[in-house]
C-alpha positions as CSV (number, residue, x, y, z in Angstrom):
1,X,-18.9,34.0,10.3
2,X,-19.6,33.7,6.8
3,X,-16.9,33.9,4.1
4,X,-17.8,35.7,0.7
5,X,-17.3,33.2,-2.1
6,X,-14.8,34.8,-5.7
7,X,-15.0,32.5,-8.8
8,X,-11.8,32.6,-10.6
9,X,-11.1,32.9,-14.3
10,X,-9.8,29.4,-14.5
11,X,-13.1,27.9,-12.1
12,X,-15.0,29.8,-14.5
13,X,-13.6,28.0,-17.8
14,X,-14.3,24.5,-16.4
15,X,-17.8,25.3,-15.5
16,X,-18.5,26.1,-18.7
17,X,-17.7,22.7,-19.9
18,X,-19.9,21.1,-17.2
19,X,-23.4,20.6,-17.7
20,X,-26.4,23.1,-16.4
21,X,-27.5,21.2,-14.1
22,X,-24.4,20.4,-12.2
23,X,-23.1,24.7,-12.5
24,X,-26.5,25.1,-11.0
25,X,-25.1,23.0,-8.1
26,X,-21.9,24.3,-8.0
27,X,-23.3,27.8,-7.2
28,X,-25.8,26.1,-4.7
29,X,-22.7,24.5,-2.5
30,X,-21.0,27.5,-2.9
31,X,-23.3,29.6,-1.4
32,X,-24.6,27.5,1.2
33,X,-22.2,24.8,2.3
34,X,-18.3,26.6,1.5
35,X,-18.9,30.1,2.2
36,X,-20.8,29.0,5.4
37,X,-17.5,26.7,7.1
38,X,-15.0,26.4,4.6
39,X,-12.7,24.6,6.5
40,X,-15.2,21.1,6.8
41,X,-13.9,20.1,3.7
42,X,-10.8,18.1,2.5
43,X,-7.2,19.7,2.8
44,X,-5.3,18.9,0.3
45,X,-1.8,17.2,0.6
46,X,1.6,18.5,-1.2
47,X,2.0,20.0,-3.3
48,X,-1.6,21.0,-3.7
49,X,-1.8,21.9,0.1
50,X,-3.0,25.3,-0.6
51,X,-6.7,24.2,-1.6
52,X,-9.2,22.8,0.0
53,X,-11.7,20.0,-2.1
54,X,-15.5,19.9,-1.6
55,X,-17.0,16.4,-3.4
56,X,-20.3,15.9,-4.8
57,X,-21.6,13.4,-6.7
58,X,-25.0,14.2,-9.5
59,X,-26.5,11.4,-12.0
60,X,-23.6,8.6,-10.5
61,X,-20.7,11.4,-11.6
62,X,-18.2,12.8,-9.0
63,X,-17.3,16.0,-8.9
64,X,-14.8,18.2,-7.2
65,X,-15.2,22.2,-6.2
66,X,-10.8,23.2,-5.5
67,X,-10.9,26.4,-3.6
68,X,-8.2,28.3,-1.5
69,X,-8.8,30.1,1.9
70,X,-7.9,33.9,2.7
71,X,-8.6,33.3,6.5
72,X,-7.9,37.5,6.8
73,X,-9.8,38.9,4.4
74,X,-13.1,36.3,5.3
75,X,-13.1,35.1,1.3
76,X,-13.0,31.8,-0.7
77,X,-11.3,31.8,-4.2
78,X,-12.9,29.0,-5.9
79,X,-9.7,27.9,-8.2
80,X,-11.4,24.7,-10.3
81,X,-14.4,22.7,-10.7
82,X,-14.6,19.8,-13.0
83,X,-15.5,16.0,-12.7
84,X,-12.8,13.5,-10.6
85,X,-11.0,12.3,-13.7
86,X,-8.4,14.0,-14.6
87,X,-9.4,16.8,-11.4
88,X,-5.7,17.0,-9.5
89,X,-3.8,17.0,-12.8
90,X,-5.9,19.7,-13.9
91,X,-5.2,21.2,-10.4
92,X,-1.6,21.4,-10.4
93,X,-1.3,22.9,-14.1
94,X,-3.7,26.2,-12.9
95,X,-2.0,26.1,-9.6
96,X,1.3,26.7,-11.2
């Protein structure tokens, strides 16, 4: 029961500010930890209870994949990626 994995425009244009190494991870996670059982990581609480958050930590920095379920249609729409500072405020303003 694997789900297919969609990288948004807006997960997209935070990756690119992150560094190789970490969109290399990103990817990596995606591929084999989210699209395998989406649902083992965080729910989120209101009003960001649409998304699910999968952390990961590289060179002592935590970071943060945000990605929404479509249970029906077996997909993951990664919505964000970004370090934790800042990550939920980022969040809400592309969730809007």
């Amino acid at each position: 029961m694997e789900f297919s994995v969609y990288i948004t425009r807006s997960a997209k244009k935070s990756a690119k500010k992150l560094p190789l190494l970490v969109r290399h991870e990103v990817v990596r996670l995606s591929r084999e930890i989210i699209a395998k059982n989406p649902y083992d990581a965080e729910r989120l609480q209101k009003p960001l209870d649409e998304c699910h958050s999968f952390h990961f930590k590289i060179n002592n920095v935590h970071y943060r994949i945000a990605y929404r379920i479509i249970a029906d249609e077996k997909r993951v729409d990664v919505v964000l990626v970004g370090s934790r500072e800042g990550f939920y405020e980022r969040l809400t303003r592309v969730l809007r």
